[in-house]
Structure formats: structure tokens, C-alpha cells
C-alpha positions as a Markdown table, in Angstrom:
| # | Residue | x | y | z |
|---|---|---|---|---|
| 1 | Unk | 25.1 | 26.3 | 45.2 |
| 2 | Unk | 24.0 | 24.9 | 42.1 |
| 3 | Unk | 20.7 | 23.1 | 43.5 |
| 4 | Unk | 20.0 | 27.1 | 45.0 |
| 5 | Unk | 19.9 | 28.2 | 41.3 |
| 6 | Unk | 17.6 | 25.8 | 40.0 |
| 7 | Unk | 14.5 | 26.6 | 38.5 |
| 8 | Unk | 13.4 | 30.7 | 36.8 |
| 9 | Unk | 14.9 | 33.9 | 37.4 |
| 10 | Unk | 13.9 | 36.8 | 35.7 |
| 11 | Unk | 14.5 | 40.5 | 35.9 |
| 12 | Unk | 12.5 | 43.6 | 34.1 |
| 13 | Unk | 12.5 | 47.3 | 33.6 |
| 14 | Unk | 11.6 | 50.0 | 31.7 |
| 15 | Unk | 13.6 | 52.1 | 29.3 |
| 16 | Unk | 12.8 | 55.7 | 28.4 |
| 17 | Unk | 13.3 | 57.6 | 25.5 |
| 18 | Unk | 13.4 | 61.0 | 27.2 |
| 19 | Unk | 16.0 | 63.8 | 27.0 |
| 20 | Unk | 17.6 | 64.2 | 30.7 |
| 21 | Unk | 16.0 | 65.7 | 33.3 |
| 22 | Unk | 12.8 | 65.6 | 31.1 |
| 23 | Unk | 9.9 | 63.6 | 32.9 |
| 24 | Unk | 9.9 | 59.6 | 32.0 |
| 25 | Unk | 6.9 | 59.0 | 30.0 |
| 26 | Unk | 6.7 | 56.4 | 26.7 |
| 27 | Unk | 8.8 | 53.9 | 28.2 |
| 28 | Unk | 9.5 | 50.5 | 26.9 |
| 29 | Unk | 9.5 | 47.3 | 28.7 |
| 30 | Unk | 11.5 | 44.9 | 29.0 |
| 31 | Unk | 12.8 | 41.5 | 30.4 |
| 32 | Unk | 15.3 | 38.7 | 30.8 |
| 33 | Unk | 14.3 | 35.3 | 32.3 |
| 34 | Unk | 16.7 | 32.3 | 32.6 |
| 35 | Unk | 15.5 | 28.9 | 33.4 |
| 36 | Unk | 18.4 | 26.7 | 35.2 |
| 37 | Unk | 17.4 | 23.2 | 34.7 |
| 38 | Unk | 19.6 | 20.3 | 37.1 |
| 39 | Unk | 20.2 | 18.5 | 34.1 |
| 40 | Unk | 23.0 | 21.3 | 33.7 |
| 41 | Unk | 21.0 | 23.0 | 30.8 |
| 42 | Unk | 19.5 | 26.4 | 30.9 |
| 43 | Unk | 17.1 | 28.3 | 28.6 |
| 44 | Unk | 17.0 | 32.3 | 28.1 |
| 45 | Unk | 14.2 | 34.8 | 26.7 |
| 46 | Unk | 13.7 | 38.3 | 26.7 |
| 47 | Unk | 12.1 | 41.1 | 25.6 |
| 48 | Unk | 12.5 | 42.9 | 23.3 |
| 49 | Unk | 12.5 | 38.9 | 21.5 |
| 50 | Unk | 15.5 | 36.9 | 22.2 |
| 51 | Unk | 16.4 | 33.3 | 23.2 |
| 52 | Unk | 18.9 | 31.0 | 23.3 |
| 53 | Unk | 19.9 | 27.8 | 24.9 |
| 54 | Unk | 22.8 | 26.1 | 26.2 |
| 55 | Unk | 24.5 | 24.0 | 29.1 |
| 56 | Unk | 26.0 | 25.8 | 32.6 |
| 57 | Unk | 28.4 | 25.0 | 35.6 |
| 58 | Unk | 29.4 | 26.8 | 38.4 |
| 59 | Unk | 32.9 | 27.2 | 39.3 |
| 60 | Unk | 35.1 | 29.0 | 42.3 |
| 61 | Unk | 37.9 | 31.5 | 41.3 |
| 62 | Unk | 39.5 | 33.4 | 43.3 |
| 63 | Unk | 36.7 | 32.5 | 46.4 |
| 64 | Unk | 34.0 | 33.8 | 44.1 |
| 65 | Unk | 31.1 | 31.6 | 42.5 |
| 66 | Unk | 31.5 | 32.1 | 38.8 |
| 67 | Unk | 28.2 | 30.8 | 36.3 |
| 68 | Unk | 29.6 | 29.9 | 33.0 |
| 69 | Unk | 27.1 | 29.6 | 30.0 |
| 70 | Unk | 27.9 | 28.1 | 27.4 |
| 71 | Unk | 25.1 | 28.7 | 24.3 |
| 72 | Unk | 24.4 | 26.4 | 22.0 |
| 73 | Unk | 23.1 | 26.9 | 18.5 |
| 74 | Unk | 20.0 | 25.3 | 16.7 |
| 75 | Unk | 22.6 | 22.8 | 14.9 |
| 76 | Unk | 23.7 | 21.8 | 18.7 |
| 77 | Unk | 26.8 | 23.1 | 18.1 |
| 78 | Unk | 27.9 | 25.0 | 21.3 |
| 79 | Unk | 29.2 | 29.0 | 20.6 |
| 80 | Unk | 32.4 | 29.9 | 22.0 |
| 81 | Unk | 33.9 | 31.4 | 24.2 |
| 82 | Unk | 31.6 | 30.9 | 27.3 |
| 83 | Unk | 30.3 | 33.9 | 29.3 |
| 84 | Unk | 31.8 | 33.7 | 32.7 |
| 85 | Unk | 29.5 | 36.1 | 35.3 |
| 86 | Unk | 29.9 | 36.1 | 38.9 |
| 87 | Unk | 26.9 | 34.8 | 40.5 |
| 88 | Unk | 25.5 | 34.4 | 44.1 |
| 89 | Unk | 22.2 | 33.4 | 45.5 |
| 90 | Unk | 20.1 | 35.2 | 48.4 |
| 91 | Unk | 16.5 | 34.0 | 49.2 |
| 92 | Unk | 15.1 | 34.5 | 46.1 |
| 93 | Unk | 17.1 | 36.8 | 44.7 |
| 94 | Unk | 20.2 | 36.1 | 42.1 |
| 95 | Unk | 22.9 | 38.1 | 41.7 |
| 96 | Unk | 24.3 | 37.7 | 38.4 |
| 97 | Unk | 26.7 | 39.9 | 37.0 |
| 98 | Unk | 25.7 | 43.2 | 37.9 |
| 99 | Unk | 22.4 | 42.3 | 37.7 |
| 100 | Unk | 20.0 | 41.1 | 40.4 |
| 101 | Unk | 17.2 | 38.6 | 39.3 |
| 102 | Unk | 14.2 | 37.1 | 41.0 |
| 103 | Unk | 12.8 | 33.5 | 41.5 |
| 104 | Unk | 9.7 | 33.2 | 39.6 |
| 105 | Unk | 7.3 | 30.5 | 39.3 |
């Protein structure tokens, strides 16, 4: 699996402000994009502005592919714990979490 999640993935929306039931207009956009490198380090940005780097593995439990991410802060210490997120790979699509990514070039 792990040469399947090589390379970016990014997913993107839009948030809305309105009350419920009112119709969705001044949204906000946003986005997450992770880049997987086989070196087993990974880089993240998003919008509204966030990054962060860090190294990953993928592990089995329980018969399920787990990705663990482990960030690392600008002293190159790493930041504990991990984040452990089920992940599986379709085409181009990623399921992380409960969230489903794209490949993007």
C-alpha cells in the first residue's frame, strides 16, 4: 500500500456562514493537501493557512490499514502522540479518516 499513497492528495470545500435552511451564499473555501513522499516523510497545507511536516508508516490493526503521522516541529523535534487514521486507497481516491482525498498532480 504504501507505494499507492505516494505522491499529493488534497481535498476542498466550502463553508457557509448561513443560518439553516437559509440559501448558501458567502461561503468560504477551503483545502487540505498532503504530499506522501517514499522517503517516509510527508508535508501538509491548507487553507485557511496551515502546514506542518513530519515522517509516516502504515500499519495493519485489526485487518485495517492504519496511516500514522508523526509531525515534526521546525527544531526537528517530532510532536507526540502520533495521529493514527484509517486509510485506504481506490484509483485516485484516498480514504483517510472520514475524509476522502484526491490524487493531484
Amino acid at each position: 500500500m504504501k507505494d499507492q499513497i505516494l505522491g499529493s492528495w488534497e481535498i476542498h470545500g466550502t463553508v457557509y456562514t448561513n443560518a439553516p435552511g437559509e440559501p448558501e451564499t458567502g461561503g468560504i473555501g477551503w483545502f487540505r493537501r498532503y504530499e506522501f513522499k517514499a522517503d517516509g516523510t510527508y508535508l501538509f497545507s491548507a487553507y485557511p493557512p496551515l502546514s506542518g511536516k513530519g515522517v509516516w508508516s502504515i500499519i495493519e490493526e485489526n485487518g485495517t490499514h492504519v496511516l500514522v503521522l508523526t509531525e515534526i516541529d521546525p527544531e526537528g523535534k517530532t510532536i507526540e502522540p502520533s495521529t493514527r487514521l484509517p486509510i485506504s486507497v481506490q484509483g485516485n481516491r484516498l480514504t483517510l479518516g472520514g475524509g476522502e482525498l484526491n490524487r493531484v498532480p
